[in-house]
PyMOL Python script that loads the backbone (N, CA, C, O; Angstrom):
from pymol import cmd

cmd.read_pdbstr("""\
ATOM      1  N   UNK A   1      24.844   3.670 -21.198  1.00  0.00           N
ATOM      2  CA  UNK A   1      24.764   4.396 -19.948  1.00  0.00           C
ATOM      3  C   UNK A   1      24.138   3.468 -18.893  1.00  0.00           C
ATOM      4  O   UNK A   1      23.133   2.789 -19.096  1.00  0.00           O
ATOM      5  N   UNK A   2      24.938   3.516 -17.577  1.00  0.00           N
ATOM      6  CA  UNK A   2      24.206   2.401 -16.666  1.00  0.00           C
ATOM      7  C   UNK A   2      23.358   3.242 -15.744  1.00  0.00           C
ATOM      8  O   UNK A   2      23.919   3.860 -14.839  1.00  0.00           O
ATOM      9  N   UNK A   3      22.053   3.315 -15.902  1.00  0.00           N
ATOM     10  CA  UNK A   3      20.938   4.046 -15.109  1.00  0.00           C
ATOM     11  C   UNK A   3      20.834   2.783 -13.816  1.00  0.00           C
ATOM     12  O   UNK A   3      21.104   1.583 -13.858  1.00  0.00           O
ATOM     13  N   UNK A   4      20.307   3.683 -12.669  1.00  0.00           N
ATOM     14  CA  UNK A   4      19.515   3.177 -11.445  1.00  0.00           C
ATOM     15  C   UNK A   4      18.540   2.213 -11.733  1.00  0.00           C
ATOM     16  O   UNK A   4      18.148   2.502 -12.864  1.00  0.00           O
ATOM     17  N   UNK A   5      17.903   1.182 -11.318  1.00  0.00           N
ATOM     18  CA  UNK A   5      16.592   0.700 -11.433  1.00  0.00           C
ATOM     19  C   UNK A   5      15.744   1.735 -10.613  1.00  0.00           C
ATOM     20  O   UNK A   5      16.037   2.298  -9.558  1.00  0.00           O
ATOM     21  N   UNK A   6      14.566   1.837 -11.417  1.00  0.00           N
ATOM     22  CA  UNK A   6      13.039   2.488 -11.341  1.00  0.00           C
ATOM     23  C   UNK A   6      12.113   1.730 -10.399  1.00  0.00           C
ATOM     24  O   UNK A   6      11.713   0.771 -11.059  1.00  0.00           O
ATOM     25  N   UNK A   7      11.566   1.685  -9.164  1.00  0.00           N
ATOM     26  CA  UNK A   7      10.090   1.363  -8.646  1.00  0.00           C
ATOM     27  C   UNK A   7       9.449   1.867  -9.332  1.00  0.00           C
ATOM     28  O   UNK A   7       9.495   3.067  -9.601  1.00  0.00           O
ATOM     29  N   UNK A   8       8.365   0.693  -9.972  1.00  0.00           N
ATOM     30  CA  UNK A   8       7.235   1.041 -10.462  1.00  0.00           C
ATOM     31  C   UNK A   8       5.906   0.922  -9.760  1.00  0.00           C
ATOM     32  O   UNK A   8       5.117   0.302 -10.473  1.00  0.00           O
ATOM     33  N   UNK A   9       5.474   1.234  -8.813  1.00  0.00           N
ATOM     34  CA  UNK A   9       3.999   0.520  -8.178  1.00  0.00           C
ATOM     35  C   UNK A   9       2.795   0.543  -9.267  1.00  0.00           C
ATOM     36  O   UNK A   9       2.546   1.465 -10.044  1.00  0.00           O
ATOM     37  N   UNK A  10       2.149  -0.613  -9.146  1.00  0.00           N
ATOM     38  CA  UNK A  10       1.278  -0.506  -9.867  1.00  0.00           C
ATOM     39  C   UNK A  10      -0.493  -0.809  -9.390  1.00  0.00           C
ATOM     40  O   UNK A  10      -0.280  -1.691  -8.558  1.00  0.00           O
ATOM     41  N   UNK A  11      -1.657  -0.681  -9.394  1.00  0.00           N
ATOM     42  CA  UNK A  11      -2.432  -0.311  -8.423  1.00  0.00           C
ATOM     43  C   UNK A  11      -3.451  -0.384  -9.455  1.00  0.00           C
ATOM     44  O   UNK A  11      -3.598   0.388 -10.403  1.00  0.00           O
ATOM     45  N   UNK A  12      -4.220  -1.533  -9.117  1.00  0.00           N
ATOM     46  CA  UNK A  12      -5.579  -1.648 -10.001  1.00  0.00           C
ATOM     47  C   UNK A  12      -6.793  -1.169  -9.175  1.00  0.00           C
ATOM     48  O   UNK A  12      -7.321  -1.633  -8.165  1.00  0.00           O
ATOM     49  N   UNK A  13      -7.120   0.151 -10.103  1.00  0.00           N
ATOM     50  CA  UNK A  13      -8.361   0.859  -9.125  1.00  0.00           C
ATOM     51  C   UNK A  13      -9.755  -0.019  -9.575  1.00  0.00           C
ATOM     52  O   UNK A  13     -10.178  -0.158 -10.723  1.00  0.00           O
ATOM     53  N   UNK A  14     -10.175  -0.415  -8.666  1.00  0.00           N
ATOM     54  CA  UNK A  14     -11.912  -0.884  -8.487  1.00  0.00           C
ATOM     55  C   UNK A  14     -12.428  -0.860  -7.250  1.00  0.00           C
ATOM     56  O   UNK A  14     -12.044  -0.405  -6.172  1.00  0.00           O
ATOM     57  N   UNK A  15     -13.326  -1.411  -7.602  1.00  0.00           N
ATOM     58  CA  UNK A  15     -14.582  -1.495  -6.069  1.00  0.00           C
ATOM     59  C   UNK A  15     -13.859  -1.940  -5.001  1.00  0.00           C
ATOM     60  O   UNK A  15     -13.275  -2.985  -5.288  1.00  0.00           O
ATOM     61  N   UNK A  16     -13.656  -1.558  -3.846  1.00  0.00           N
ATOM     62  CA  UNK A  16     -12.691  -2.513  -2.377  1.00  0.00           C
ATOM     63  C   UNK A  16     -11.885  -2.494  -2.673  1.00  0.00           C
ATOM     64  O   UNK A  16     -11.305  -3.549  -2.412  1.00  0.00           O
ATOM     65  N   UNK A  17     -10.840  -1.266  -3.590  1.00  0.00           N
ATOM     66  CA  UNK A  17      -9.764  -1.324  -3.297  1.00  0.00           C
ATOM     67  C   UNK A  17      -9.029  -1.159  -1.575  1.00  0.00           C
ATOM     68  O   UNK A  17      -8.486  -1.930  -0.784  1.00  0.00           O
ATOM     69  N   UNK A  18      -9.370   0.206  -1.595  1.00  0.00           N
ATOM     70  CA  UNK A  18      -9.273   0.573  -0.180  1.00  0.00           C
ATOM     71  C   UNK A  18      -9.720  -0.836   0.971  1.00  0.00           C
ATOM     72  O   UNK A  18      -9.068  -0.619   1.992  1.00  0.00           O
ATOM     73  N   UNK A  19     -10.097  -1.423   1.057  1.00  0.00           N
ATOM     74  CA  UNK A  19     -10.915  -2.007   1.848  1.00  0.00           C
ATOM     75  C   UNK A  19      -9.637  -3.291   1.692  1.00  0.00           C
ATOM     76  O   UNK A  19      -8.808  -3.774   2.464  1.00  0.00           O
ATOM     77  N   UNK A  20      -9.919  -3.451   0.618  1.00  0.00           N
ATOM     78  CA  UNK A  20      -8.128  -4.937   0.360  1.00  0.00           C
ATOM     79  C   UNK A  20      -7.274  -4.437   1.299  1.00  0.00           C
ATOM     80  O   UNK A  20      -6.747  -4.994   2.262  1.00  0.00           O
ATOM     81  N   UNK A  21      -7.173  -2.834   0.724  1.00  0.00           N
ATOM     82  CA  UNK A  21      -5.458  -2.668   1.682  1.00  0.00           C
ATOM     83  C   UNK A  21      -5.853  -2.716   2.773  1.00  0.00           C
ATOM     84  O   UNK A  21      -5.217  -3.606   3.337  1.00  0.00           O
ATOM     85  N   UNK A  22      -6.663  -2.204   3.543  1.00  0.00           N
ATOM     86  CA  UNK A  22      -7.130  -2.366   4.916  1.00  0.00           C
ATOM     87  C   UNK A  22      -7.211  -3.818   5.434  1.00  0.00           C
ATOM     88  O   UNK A  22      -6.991  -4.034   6.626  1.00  0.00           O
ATOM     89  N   UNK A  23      -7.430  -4.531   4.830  1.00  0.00           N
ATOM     90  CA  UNK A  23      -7.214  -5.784   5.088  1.00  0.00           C
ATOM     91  C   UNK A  23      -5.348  -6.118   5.398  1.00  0.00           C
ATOM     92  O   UNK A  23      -4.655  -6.364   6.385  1.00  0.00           O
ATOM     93  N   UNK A  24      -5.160  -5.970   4.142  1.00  0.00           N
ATOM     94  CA  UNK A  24      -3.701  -6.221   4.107  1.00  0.00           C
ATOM     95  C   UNK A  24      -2.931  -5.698   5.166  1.00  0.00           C
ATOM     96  O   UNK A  24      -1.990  -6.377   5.579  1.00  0.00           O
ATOM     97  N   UNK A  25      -3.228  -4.375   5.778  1.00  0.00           N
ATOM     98  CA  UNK A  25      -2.764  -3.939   6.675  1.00  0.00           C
ATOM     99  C   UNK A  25      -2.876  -4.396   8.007  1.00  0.00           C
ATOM    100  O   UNK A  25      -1.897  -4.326   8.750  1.00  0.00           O
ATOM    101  N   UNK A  26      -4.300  -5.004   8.520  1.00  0.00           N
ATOM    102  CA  UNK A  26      -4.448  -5.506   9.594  1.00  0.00           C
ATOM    103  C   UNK A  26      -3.861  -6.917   9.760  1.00  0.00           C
ATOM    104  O   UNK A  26      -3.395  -7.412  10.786  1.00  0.00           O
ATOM    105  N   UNK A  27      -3.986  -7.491   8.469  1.00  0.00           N
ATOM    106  CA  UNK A  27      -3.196  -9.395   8.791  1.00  0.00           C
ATOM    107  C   UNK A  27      -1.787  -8.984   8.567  1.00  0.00           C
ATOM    108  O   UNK A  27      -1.146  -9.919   9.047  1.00  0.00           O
ATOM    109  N   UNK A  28      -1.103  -8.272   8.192  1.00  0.00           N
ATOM    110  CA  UNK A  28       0.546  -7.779   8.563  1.00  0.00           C
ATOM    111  C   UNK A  28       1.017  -7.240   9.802  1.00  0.00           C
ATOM    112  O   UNK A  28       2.101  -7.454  10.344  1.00  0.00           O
ATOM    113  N   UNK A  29      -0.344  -6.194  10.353  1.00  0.00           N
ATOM    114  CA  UNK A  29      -0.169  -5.822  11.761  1.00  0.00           C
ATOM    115  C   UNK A  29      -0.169  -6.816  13.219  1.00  0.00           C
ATOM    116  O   UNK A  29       0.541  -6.801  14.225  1.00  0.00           O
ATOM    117  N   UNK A  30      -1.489  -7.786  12.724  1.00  0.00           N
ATOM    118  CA  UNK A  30      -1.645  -9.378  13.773  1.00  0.00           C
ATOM    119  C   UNK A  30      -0.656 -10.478  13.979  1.00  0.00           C
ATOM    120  O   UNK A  30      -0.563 -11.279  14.909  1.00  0.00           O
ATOM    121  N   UNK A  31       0.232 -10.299  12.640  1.00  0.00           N
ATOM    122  CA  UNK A  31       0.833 -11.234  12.048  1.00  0.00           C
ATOM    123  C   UNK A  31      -0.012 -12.250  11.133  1.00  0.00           C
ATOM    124  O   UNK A  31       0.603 -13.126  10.525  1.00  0.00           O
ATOM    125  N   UNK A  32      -1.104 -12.173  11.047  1.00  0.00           N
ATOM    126  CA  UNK A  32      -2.324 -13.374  10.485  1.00  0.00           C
ATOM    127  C   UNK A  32      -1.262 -13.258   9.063  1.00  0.00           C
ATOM    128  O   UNK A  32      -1.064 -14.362   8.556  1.00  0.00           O
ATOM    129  N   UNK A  33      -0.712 -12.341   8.513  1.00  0.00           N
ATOM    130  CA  UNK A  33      -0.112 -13.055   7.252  1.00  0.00           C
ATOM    131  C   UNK A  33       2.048 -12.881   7.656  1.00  0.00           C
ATOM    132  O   UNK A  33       2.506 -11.822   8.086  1.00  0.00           O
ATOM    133  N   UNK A  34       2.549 -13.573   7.502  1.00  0.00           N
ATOM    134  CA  UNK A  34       3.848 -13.675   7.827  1.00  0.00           C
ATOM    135  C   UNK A  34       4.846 -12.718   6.605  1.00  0.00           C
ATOM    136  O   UNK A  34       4.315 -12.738   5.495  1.00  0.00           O
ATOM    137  N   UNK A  35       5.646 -12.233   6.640  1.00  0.00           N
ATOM    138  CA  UNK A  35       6.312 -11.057   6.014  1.00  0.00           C
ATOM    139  C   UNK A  35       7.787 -11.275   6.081  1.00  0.00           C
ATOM    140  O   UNK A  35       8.257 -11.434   7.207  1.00  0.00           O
ATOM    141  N   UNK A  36       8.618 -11.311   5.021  1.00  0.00           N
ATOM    142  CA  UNK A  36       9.662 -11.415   5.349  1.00  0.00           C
ATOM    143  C   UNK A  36      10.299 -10.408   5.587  1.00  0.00           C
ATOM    144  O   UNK A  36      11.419 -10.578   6.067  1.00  0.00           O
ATOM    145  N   UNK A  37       9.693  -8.634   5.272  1.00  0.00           N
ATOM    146  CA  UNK A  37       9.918  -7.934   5.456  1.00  0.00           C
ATOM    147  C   UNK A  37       9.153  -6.930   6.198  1.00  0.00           C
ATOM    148  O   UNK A  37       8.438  -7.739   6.790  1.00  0.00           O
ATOM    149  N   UNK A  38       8.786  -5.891   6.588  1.00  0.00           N
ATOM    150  CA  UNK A  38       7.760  -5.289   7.056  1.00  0.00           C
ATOM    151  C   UNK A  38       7.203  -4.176   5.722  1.00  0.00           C
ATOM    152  O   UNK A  38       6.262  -3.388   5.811  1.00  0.00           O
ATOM    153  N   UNK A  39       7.872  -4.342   4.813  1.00  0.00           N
ATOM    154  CA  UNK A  39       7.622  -3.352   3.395  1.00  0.00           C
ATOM    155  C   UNK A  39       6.069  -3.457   3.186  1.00  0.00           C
ATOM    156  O   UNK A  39       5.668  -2.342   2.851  1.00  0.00           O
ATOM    157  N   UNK A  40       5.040  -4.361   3.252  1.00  0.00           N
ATOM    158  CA  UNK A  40       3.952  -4.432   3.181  1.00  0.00           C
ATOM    159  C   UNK A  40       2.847  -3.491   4.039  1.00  0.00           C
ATOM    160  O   UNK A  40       1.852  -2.911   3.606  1.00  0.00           O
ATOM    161  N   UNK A  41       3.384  -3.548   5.426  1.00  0.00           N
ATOM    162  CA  UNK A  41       2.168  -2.803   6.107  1.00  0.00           C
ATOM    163  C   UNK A  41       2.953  -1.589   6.190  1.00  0.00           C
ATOM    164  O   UNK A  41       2.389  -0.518   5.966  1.00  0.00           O
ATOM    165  N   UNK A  42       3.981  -1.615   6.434  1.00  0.00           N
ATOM    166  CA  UNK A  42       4.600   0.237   5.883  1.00  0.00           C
ATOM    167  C   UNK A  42       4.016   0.924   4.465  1.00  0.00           C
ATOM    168  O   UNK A  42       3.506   2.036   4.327  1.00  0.00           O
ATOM    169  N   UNK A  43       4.263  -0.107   3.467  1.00  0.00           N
ATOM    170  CA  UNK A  43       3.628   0.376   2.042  1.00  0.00           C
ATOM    171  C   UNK A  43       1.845   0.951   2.446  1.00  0.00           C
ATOM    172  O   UNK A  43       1.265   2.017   2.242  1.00  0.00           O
ATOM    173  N   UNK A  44       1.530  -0.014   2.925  1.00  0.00           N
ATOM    174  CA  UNK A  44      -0.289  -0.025   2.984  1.00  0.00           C
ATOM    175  C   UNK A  44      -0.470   1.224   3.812  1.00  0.00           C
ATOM    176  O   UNK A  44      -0.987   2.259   3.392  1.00  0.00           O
ATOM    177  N   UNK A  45      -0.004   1.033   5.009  1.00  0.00           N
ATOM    178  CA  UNK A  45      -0.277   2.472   5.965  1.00  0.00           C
ATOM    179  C   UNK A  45      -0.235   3.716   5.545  1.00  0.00           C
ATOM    180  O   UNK A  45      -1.122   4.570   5.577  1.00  0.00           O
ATOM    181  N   UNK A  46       1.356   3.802   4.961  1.00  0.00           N
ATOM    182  CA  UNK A  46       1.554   5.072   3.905  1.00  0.00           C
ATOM    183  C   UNK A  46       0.394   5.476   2.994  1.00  0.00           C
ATOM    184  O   UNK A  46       0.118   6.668   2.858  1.00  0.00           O
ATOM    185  N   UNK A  47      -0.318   4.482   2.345  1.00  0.00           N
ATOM    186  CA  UNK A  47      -1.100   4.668   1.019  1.00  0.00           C
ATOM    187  C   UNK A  47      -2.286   4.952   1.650  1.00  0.00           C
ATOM    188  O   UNK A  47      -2.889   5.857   1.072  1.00  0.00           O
ATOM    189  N   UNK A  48      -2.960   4.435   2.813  1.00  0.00           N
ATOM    190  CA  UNK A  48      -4.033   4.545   3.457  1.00  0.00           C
ATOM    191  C   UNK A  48      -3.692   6.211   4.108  1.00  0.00           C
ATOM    192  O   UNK A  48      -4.525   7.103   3.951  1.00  0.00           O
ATOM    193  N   UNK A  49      -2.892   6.362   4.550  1.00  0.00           N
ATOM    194  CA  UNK A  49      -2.509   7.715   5.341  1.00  0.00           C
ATOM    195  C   UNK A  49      -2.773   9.177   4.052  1.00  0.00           C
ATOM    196  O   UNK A  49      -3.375  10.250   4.111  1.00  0.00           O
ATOM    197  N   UNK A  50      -2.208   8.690   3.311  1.00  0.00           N
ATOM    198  CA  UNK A  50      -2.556   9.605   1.888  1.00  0.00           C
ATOM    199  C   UNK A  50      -3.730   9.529   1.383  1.00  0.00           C
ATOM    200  O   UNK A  50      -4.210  10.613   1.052  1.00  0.00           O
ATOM    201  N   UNK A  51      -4.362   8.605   1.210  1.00  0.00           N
ATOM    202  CA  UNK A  51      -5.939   8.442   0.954  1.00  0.00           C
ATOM    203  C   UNK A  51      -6.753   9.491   2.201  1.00  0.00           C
ATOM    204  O   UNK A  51      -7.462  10.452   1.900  1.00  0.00           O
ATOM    205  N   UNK A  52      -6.500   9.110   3.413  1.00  0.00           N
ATOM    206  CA  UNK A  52      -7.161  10.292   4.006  1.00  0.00           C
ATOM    207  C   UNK A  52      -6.379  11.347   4.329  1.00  0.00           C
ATOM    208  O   UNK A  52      -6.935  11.962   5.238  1.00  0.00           O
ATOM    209  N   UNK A  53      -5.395  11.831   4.032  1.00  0.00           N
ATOM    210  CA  UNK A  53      -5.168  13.133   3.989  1.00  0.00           C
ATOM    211  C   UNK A  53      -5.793  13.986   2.662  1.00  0.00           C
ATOM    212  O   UNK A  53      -5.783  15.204   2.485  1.00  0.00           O
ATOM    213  N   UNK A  54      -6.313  12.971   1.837  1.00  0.00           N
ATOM    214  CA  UNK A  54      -6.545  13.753   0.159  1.00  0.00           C
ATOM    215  C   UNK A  54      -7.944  13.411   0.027  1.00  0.00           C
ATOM    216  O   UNK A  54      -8.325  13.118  -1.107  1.00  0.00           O
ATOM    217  N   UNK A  55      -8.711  13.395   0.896  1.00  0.00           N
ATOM    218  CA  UNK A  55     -10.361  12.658   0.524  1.00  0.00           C
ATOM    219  C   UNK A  55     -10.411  11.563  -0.135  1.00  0.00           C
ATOM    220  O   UNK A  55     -11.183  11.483  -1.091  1.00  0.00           O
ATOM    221  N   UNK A  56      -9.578  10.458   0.241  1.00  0.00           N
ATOM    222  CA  UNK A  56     -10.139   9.531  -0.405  1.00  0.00           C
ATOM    223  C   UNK A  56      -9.246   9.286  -1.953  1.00  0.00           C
ATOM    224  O   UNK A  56      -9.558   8.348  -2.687  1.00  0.00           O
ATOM    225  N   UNK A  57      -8.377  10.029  -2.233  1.00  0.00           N
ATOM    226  CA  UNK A  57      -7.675  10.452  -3.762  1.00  0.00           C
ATOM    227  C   UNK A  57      -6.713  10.456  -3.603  1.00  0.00           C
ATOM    228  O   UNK A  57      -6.099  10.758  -2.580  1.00  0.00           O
ATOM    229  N   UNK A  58      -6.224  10.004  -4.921  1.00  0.00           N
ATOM    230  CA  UNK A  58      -4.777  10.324  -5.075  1.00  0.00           C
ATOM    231  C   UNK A  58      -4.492  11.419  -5.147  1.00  0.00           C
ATOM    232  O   UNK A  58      -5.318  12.159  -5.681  1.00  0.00           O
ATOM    233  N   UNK A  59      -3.134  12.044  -4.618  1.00  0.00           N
ATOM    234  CA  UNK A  59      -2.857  13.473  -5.235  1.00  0.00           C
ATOM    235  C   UNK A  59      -1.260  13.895  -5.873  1.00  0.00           C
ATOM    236  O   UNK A  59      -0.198  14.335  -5.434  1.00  0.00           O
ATOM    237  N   UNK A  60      -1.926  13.390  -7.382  1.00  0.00           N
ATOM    238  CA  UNK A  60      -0.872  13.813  -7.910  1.00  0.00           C
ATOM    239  C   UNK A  60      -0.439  14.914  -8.699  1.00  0.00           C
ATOM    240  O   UNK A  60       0.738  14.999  -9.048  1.00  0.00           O
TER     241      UNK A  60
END
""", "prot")
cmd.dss("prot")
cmd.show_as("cartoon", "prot")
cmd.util.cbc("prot")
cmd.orient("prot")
C-alpha cells in the first residue's frame, strides 16, 4: 500500500526552550539568520502563539 509521508516534529523540552524559539524567531524576522524558506519563523510564531494561548503548554 503506498501511504502519504508523515511530519513528524520533534521538540526537546528543557530549560530555554521557549526562549531558543524566541530567539529563532527574531534572527528569521531581522534576517540575522538567512532562510531558504520562511517555514522557520512561521513554524516558531505558530508554536509561540499556542504556548500563550495555553499558559505556557502544550495542548493536546
Amino acid at each position: 500500500m503506498n501511504r502519504p509521508p508523515v511530519v513528524v516534529h520533534h521538540f526537546k523540552w528543557r530549560t530555554g526552550v521557549r526562549e531558543n524559539v524566541e530567539q529563532r524567531a527574531a534572527h528569521s524576522a531581522d534576517g540575522t539568520w538567512e532562510a531558504a524558506s520562511p517555514a522557520r519563523l512561521t513554524k516558531a510564531r505558530r508554536f509561540l502563539g499556542h504556548l500563550d494561548q495555553h499558559g505556557g503548554r502544550i495542548n493536546v
